[in-house]
C-alpha positions as CSV (number, residue, x, y, z in Angstrom):
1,X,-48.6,33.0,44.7
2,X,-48.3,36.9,45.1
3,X,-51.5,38.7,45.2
4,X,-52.7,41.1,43.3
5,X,-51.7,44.2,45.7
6,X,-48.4,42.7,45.6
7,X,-48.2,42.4,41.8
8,X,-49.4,46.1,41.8
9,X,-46.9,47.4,44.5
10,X,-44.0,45.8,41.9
11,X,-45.0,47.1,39.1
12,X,-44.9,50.7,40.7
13,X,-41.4,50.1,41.9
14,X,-40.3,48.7,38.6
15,X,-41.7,52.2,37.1
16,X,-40.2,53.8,39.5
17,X,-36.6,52.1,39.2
18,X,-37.4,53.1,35.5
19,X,-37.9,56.3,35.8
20,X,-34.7,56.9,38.2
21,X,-32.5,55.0,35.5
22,X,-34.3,57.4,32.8
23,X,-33.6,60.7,34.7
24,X,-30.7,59.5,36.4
25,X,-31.0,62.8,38.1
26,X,-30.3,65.3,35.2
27,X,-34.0,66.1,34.3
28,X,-36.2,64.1,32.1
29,X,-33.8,63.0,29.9
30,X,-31.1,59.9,29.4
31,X,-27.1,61.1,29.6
32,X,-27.0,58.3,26.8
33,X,-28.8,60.8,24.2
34,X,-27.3,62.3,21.3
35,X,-27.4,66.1,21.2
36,X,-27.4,68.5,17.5
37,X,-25.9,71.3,17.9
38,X,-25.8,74.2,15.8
39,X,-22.6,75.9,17.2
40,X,-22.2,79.1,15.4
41,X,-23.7,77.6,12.0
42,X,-21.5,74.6,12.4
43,X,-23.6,71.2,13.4
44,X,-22.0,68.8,15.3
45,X,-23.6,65.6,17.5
46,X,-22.2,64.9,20.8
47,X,-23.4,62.6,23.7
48,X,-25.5,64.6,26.6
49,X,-23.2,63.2,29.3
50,X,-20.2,64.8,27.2
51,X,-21.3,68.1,27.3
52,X,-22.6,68.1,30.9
53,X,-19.3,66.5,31.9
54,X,-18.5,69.2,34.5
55,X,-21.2,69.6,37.3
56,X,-22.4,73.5,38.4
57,X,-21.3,74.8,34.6
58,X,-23.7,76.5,32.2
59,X,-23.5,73.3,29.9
60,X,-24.6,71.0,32.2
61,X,-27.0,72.9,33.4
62,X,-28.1,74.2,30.1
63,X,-28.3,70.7,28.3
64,X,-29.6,68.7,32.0
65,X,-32.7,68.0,30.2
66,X,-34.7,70.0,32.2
67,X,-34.7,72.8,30.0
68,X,-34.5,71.3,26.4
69,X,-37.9,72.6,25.5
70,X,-37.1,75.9,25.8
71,X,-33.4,76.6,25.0
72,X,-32.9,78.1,21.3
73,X,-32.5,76.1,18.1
74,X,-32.3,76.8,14.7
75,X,-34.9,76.1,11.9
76,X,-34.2,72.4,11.9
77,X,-34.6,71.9,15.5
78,X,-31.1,72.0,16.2
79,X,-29.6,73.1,19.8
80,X,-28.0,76.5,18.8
81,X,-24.8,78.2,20.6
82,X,-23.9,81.4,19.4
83,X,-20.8,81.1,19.6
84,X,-17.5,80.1,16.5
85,X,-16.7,76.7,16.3
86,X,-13.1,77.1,16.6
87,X,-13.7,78.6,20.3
88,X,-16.0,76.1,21.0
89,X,-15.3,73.0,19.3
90,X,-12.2,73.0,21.5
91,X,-14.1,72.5,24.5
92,X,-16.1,69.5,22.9
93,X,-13.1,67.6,22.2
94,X,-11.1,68.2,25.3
95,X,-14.4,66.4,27.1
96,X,-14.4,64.2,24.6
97,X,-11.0,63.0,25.8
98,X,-11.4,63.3,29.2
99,X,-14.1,60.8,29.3
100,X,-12.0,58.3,27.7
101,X,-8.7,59.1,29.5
102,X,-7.4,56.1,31.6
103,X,-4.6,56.4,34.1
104,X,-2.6,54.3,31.4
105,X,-2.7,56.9,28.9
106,X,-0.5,59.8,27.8
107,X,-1.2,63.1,29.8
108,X,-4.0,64.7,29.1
109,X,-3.2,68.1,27.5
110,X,-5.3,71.3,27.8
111,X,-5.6,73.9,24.7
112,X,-3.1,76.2,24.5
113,X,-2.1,79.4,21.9
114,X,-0.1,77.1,19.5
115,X,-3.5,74.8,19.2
116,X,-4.9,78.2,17.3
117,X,-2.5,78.6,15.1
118,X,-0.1,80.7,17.5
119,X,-3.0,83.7,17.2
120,X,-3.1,85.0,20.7
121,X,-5.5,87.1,20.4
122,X,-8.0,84.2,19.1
123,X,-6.5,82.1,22.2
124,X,-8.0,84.7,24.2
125,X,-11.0,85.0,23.1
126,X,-10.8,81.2,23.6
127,X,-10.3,81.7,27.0
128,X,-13.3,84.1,27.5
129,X,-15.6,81.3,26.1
130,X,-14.2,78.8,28.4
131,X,-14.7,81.4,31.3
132,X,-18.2,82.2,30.0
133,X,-19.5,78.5,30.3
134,X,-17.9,77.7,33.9
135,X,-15.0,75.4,32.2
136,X,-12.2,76.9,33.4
137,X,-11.2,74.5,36.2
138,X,-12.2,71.2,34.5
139,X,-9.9,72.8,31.2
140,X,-7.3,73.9,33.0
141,X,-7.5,71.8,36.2
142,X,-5.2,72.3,39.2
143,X,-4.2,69.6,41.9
144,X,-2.6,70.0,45.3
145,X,0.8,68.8,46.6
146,X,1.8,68.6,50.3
147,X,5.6,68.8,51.0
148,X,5.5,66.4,53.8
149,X,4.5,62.6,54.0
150,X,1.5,62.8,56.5
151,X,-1.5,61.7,56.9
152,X,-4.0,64.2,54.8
153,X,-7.1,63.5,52.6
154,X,-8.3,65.3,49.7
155,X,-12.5,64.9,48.8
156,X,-12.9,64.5,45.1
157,X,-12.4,67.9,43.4
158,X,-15.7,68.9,41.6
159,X,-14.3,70.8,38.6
160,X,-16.8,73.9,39.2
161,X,-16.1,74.8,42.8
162,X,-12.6,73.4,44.0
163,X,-10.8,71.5,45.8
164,X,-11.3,70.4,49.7
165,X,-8.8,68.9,52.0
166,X,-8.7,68.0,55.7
167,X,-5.2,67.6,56.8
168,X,-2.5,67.7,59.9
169,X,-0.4,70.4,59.5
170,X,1.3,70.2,56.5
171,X,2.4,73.0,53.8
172,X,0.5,72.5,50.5
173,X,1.1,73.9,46.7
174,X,-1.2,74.3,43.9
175,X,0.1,72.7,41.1
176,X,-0.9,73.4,37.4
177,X,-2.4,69.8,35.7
178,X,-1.8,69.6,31.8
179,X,-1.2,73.3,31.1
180,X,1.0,75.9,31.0
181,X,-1.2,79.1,32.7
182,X,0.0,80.1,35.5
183,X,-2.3,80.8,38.1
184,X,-2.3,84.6,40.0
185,X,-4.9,84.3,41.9
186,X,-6.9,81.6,44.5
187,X,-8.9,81.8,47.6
188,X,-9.5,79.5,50.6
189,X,-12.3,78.7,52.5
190,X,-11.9,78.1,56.0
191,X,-13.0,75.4,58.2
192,X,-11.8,74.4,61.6
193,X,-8.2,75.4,61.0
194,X,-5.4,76.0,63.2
195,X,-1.8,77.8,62.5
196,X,-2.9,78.7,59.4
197,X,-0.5,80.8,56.8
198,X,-1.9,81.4,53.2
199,X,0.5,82.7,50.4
200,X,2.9,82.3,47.3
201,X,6.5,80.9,47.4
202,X,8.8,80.5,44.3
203,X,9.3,76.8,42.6
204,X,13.3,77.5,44.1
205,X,12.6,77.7,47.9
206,X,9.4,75.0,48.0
207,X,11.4,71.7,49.2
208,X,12.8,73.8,52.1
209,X,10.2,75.5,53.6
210,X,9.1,75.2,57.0
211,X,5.9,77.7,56.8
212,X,4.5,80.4,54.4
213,X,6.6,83.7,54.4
214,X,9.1,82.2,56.8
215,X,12.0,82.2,54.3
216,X,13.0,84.1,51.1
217,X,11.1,84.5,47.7
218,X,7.8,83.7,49.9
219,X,5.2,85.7,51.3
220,X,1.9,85.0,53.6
221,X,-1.1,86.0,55.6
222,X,-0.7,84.7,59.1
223,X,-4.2,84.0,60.5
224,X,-3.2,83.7,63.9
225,X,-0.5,86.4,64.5
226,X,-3.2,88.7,61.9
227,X,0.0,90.1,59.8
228,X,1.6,89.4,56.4
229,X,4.8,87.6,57.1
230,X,7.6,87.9,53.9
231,X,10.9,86.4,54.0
232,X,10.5,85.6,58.0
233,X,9.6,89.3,58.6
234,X,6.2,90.1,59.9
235,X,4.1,93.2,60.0
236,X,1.4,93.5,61.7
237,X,-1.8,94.7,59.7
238,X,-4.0,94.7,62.9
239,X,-6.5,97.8,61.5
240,X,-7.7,96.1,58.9
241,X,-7.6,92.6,60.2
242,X,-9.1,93.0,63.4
243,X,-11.1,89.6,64.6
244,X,-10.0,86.2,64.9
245,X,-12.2,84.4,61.4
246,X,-15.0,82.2,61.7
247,X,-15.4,79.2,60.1
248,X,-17.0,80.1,56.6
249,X,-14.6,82.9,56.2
250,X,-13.2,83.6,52.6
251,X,-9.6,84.7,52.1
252,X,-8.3,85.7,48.8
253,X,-5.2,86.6,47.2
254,X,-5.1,88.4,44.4
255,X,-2.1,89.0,41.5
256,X,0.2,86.9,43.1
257,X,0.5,88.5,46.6
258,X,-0.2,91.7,45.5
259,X,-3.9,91.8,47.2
260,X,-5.5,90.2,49.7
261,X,-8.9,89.9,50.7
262,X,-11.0,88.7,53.7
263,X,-14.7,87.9,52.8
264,X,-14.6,90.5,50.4
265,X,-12.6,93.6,52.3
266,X,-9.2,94.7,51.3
267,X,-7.0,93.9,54.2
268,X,-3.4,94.4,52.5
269,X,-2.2,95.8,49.6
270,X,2.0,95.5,48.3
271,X,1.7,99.1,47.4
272,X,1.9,99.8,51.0
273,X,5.0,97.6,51.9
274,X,7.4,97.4,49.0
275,X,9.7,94.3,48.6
276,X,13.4,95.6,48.8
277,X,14.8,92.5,47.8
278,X,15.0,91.6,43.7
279,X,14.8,87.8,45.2
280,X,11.8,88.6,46.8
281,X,9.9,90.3,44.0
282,X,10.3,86.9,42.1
283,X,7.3,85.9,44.0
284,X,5.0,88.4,41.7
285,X,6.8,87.1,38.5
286,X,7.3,83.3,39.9
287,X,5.3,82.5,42.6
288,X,2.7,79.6,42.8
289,X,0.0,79.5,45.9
290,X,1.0,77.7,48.9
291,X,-0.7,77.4,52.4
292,X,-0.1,75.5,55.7
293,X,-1.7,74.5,58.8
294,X,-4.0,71.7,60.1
295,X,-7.5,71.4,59.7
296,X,-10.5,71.7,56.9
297,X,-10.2,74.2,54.1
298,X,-11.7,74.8,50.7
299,X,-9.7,76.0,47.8
């Protein structure tokens, strides 16, 4: 027979295992609770692990649990967002599907203009809202596609902050998932990497490529040479982009090729080396991010 320290030492770990299946680490409440909201005088009632579907965004944070107490309602105790329905009911539904989206069923399809009755304007605003909340890459999610069959893994994506991938050399693409936006700008983390080019390529020239900026309609930063290399021509940018980057360093490109930044400083701009050829220009009406080399990043 147990004794009685014994029974008292399993009823603390049963409280315990209850209180961890409670939390279930999002604060002090269950994900299986059903939340009123007041969204812009509009009430609708969605589950808690709906809404805080996409980890690091201002809903899940907001609606965790941890702060229920003292986030706003309205007179009847409602959770309120200040904020139309028809820019944020959108958002509700589209997690609403996701969480019941199988890999047997039809694609999953983001909003898009013609959802809001063609008004662009409204779309945009639409957009803003999405923005505002953190949504944008669990909305409008992007994958990644490597050109050649080796050996490369990808850690889940967390919607909020990106995407990471350890690879071989390989040449990658971002690849819109379920919409139609394009995207103009990205920026990579960098790891342990090793001939390394980071840039935009047209759809045209993508199953031919054998680096980033190495043929037509494509344009990179080389990390290793420390130059932009465009259509197999490279130019040294060697007073701006001076030291060889550490691990931790941030490079981003901005309007399609147009800008590019290292941990913050301008290092290039197209202003100061004009494409010649109308191919090449593609890229800034065209082009989709691409990078290659072999190592860790974080885009």
């Amino acid at each position: 027979q147990p004794n009685r320290e014994t029974i008292e030492m399993n009823k603390i770990e049963s409280a315990i295992e209850g209180l961890q299946i409670k939390s279930n680490g999002e604060g002090d409440r269950i994900p299986s609770d059903v939340l009123s909201l007041n969204v812009g005088g509009t009430l609708v009632s969605v589950l808690r692990k709906t809404i805080t579907a996409v980890p690091g965004s201002m809903l899940a944070t907001r609606f965790s649990g941890r702060w229920d107490d003292n986030s706003e309602k309205d007179s009847n105790g409602n959770f309120f967002i200040d904020q139309p329905f028809e820019l944020f009911g959108p958002i509700i539904d589209y997690l609403r599907k996701k969480r019941c989206h199988t890999a047997f069923a039809p694609p999953l399809k983001s909003p898009e203009a013609k959802h809001f009755g063609g008004d662009h304007d409204k779309y945009l605003d639409f957009l803003r809202v999405v923005e505002y909340y953190g949504m944008s890459q669990a909305i409008f999610p992007v994958r990644v596609e490597a050109l050649f069959d080796y050996e490369w893994s990808q850690r889940e994506p967390d919607e909020s902050a990106g995407i990471s991938i350890t690879t071989e050399w390989n040449i990658f693409k971002l690849v819109i998932d379920g919409h139609s936006r394009k995207i103009r700008s990205f920026e990579i983390t960098i790891g342990k990497v090793k001939n390394m080019q980071i840039g935009w390529v047209t759809p045209h020239v993508w199953n031919n490529l054998n680096g980033v900026g190495e043929t037509v309609q494509t344009i990179g930063i080389d990390c290793n040479k420390k130059g932009l290399i465009q259509a197999g021509h490279f130019t040294p940018i060697a007073e701006t982009f001076t030291m060889d980057l550490p691990v931790g360093a941030v490079i981003r490109c901005e309007n399609r090729g147009a800008q590019w930044y290292i941990d913050g400083q301008l290092i290039f701009s197209a202003d100061e080396f004009p494409m010649e050829s109308e191919l090449d220009k593609r890229i800034f009406h065209d082009g989709i991010p691409a990078f290659c080399g072999g190592g860790d990043w974080h885009v």
